[in-house]
C-alpha positions as CSV (number, residue, x, y, z in Angstrom):
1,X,-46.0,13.0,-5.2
2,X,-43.3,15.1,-4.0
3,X,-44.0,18.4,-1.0
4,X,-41.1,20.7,-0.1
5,X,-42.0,22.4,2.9
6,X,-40.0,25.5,4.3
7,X,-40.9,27.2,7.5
8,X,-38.7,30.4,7.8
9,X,-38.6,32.2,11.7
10,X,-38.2,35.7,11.3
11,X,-36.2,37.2,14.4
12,X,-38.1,39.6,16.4
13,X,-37.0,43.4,16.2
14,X,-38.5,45.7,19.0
15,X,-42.4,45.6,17.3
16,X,-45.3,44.7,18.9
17,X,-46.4,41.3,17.9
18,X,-49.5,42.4,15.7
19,X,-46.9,44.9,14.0
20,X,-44.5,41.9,13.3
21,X,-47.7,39.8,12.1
22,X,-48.4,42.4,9.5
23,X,-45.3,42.9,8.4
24,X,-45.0,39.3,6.6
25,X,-46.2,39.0,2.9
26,X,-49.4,38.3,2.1
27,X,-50.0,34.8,1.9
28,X,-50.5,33.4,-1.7
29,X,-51.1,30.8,-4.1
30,X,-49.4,29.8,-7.5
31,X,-50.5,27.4,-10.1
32,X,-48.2,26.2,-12.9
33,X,-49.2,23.3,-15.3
34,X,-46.5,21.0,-16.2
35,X,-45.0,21.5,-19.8
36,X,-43.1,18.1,-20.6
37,X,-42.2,16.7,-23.7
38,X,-44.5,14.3,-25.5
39,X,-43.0,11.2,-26.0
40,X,-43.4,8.3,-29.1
41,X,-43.1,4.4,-28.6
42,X,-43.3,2.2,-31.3
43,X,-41.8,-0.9,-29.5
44,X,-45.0,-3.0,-28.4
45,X,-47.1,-5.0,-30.5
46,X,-50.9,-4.3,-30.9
47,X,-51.6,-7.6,-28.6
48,X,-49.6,-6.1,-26.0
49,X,-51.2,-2.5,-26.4
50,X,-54.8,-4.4,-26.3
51,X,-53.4,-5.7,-22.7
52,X,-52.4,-2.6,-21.5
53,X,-55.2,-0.8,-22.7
54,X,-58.0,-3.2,-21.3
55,X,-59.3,-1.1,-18.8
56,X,-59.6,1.5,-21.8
57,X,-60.6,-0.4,-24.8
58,X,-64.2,-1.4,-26.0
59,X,-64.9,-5.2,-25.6
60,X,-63.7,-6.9,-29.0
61,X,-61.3,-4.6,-30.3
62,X,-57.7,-4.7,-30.7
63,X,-55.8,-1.8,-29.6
64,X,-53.5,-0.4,-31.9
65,X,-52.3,2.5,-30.1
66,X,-52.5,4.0,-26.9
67,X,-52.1,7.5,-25.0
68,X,-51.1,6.9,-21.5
69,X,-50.5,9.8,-19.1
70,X,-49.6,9.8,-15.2
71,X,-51.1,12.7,-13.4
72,X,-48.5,14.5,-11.3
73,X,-49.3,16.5,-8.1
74,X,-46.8,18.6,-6.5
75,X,-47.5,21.1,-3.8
76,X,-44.2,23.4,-2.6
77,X,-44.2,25.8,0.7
78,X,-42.4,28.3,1.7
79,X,-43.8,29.5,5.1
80,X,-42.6,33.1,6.3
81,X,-43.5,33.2,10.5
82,X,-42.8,35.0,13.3
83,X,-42.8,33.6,16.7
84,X,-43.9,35.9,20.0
85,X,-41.4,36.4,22.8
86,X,-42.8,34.0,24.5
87,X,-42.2,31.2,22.3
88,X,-45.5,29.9,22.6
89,X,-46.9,31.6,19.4
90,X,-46.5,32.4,15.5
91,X,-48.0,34.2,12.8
92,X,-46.9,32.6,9.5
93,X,-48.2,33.4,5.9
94,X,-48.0,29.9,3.6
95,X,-46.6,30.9,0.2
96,X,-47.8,28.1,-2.0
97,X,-47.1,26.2,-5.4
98,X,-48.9,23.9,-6.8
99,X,-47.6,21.8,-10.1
100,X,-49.9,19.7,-11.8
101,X,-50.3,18.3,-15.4
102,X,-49.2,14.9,-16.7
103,X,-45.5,13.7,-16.5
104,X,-44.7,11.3,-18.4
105,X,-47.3,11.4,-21.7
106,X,-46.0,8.8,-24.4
107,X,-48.1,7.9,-27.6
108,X,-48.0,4.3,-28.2
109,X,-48.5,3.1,-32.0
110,X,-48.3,-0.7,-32.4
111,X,-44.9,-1.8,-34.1
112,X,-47.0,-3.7,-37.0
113,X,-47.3,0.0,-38.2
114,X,-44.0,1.2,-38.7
115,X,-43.6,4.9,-39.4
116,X,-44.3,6.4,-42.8
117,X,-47.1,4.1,-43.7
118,X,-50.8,5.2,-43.9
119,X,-51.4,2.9,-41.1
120,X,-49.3,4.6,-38.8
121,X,-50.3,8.0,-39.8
122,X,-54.1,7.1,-39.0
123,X,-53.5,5.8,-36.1
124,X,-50.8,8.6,-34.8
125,X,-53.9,11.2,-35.4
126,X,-56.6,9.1,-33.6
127,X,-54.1,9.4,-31.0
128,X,-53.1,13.3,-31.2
129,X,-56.9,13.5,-30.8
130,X,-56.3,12.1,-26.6
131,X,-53.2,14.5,-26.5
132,X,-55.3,17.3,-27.4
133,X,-57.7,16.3,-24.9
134,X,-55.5,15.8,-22.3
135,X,-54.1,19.6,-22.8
136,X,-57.5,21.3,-22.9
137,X,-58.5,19.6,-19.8
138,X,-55.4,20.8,-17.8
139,X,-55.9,24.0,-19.2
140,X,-59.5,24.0,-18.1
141,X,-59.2,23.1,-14.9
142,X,-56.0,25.6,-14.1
143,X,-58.3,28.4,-13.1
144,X,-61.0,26.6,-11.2
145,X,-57.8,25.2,-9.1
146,X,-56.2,28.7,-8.7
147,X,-59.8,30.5,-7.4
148,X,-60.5,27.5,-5.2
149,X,-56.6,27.1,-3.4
150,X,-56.5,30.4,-3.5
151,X,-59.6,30.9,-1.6
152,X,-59.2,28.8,1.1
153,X,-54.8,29.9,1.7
154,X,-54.6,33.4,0.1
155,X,-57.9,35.1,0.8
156,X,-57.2,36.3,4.5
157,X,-54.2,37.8,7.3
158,X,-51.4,35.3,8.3
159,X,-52.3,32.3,9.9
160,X,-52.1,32.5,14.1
161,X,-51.9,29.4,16.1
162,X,-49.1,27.7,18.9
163,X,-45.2,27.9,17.4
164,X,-44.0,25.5,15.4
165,X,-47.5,23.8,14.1
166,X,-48.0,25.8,10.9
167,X,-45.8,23.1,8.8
168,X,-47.2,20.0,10.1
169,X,-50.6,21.5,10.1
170,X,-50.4,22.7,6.5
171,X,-49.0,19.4,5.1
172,X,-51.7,17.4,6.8
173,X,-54.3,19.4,4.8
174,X,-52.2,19.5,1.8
175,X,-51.9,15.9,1.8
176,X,-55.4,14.7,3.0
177,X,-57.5,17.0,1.3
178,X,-55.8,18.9,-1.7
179,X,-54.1,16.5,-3.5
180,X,-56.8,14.1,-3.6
181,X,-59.1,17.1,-5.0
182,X,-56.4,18.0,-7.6
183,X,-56.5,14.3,-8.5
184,X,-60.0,13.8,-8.8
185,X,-60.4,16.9,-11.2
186,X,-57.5,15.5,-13.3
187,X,-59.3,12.3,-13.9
188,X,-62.1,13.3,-15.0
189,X,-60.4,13.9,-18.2
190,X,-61.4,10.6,-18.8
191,X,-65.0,11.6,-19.8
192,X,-63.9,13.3,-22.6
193,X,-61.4,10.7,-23.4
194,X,-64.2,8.3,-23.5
195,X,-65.9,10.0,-26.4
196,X,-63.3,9.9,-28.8
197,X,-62.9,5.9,-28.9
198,X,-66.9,5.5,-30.4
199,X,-67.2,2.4,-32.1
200,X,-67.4,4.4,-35.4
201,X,-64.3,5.5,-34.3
202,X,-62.9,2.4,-34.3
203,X,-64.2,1.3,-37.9
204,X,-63.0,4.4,-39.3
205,X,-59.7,3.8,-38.6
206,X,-59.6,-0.4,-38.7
207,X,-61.3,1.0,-42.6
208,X,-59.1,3.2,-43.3
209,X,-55.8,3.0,-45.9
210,X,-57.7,0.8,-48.6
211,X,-57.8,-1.6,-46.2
212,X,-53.8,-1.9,-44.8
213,X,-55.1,-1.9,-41.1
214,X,-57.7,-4.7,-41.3
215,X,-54.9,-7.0,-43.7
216,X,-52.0,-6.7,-42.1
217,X,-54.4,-7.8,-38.8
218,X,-55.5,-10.7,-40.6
219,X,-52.0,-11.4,-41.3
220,X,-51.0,-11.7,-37.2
């Protein structure tokens, strides 16, 4: 997870301080889901998708493909301040974006089922299926994030506190308390992830093909 943090000091012109406070932009938030590629993999064998999807797969059954995504979390600042003549204080309005989706996303189909057979097709759409799910829940989420973020940076005046602590204040919070949030309301895509891979599910598609998927298992 990656945080670029820019704190930009204003000089002072010949304003009071509450003038120069008001003067900064409004502080804000910004929410952008990621948009990356999907990517195929046809290299691994269904015994080594089984051992990869473990965690995932119901006891008993071979895995014959697999949707893996990694849930990115990026947070970006840009900080407008101003300090007092003194030196001792600033007013400073975070300007924030946040970047979350999944990077990378890569369908696996097991390499027993090349392309272009019935097989593969079967399996390919069981496996569009946790794509699909994976987009509607980023989707989903987007706005909850955006009211709640912008609630808590983008609801009120410039932050006021001792010079030189907005950064290092905001990044502590960012880091302790907002990416883990983001986080957990990513993963509980897997709920709905969950639902797809019933055990009917699972015989509808080991069934499917007059039977290629079950033969050619028999066959390993």
């Amino acid at each position: 997870m990656r945080f670029l943090f820019c704190l930009t000091l204003i000089a002072f012109a010949p304003l009071g301080w509450a003038d120069q406070c008001d003067q900064l932009p409004k502080p804000s938030v910004t929410v952008k889901r990621l948009e990356e590629r999907l990517t195929y993999n046809t290299e691994y064998s269904y015994r080594s998708l089984t051992n990869i999807g473990a965690a995932l797969a119901r006891p008993g059954k071979q895995v014959l493909g697999l949707t893996r995504g990694t849930a990115s979390v990026q947070f970006a600042t840009n900080t407008p301040s101003f300090t007092d003549p003194s030196g001792r204080w600033e007013c400073a309005s975070p300007q924030i974006t946040l970047t979350f989706g999944f990077s990378p996303m890569t369908v696996y189909v097991a390499r027993e089922f090349p392309p272009g057979t019935c097989a593969y097709k079967e399996i390919l759409e069981h496996e569009m299926r946790h794509v699909k799910t994976y987009q509607e829940h980023i989707a989903r989420i987007e706005k909850d994030l955006t009211s709640t973020l912008t609630e808590r940076f983008a609801s009120g005046a410039p932050w006021r506190g001792a010079a030189g602590q907005t950064a290092g204040k905001l990044q502590r919070e960012l880091d302790q308390r907002w990416v883990p949030y983001v986080q957990r309301e990513i993963k509980r895509v897997d709920e709905a992830q969950a639902l797809i891979d019933t055990t009917e599910e699972y015989e509808r598609v080991a069934n499917s093909c007059a039977g290629e998927i079950k033969n050619r298992l028999r066959q390993k």
